[in-house]
C-alpha positions, 0 to 999 in steps of 0.5 A: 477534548477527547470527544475531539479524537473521534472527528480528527480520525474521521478524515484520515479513514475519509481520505488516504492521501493524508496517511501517506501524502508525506510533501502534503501536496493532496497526492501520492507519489511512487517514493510515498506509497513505497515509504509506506509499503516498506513501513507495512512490510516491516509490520508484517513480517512479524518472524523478522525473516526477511519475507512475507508469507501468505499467513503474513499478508493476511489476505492483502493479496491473494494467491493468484496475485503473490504468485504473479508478486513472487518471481523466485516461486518461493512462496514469499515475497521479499521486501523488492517483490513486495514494492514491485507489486506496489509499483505496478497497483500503482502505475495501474491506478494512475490512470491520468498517468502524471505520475501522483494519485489522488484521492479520486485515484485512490477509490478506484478498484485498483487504487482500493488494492493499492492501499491494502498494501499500504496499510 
């Protein structure tokens, strides 16, 4: 059975919706990639304060765009500036604009910059 583990976790790496596709409708909504985010936010805030610096985000988003993420200047993101820069690499990867993501959306640069935060 465990030469069975490595052929199960293949598609999950193959295909992101499956990570996060809660309804296990074959797409990602708005609430399931915010679920997710906030479960990714919770991960990395690893001093519990609340925020995520640039050493906590480890490279998810560079400084140009926390700094666009981070509209107080204080060079944190809070958990509502976390999911609002969910919420934009989101609308900005729906090109179809019907409101889901599928696994095509997902492999375009920006759904690829979606899922970092995701992750």
């Amino acid at each position: 059975m465990c030469a069975g583990l490595p052929v199960q976790a293949a598609p999950h790496k193959a295909d992101p919706v499956k990570l996060f596709d809660t309804d296990n409708d074959g797409t990602l909504d708005l609430q399931e990639a915010k679920k997710a985010a906030a479960a990714a936010f919770a991960k990395l805030d690893v001093d519990h304060e609340g925020t995520l610096d640039a050493r906590e985000l480890r490279g998810r988003l560079g400084g140009k765009d926390l700094k666009a993420g981070d509209p107080d200047h204080d060079g944190t993101l809070t958990l509502d500036e976390y999911l609002a820069v969910v919420t934009e690499r989101f609308n900005a990867a729906n090109t179809d604009n019907d409101g889901t993501l599928d696994a095509k959306e997902l492999a375009t640069p920006a759904g690829r910059k979606l899922l970092q935060l995701l992750r």
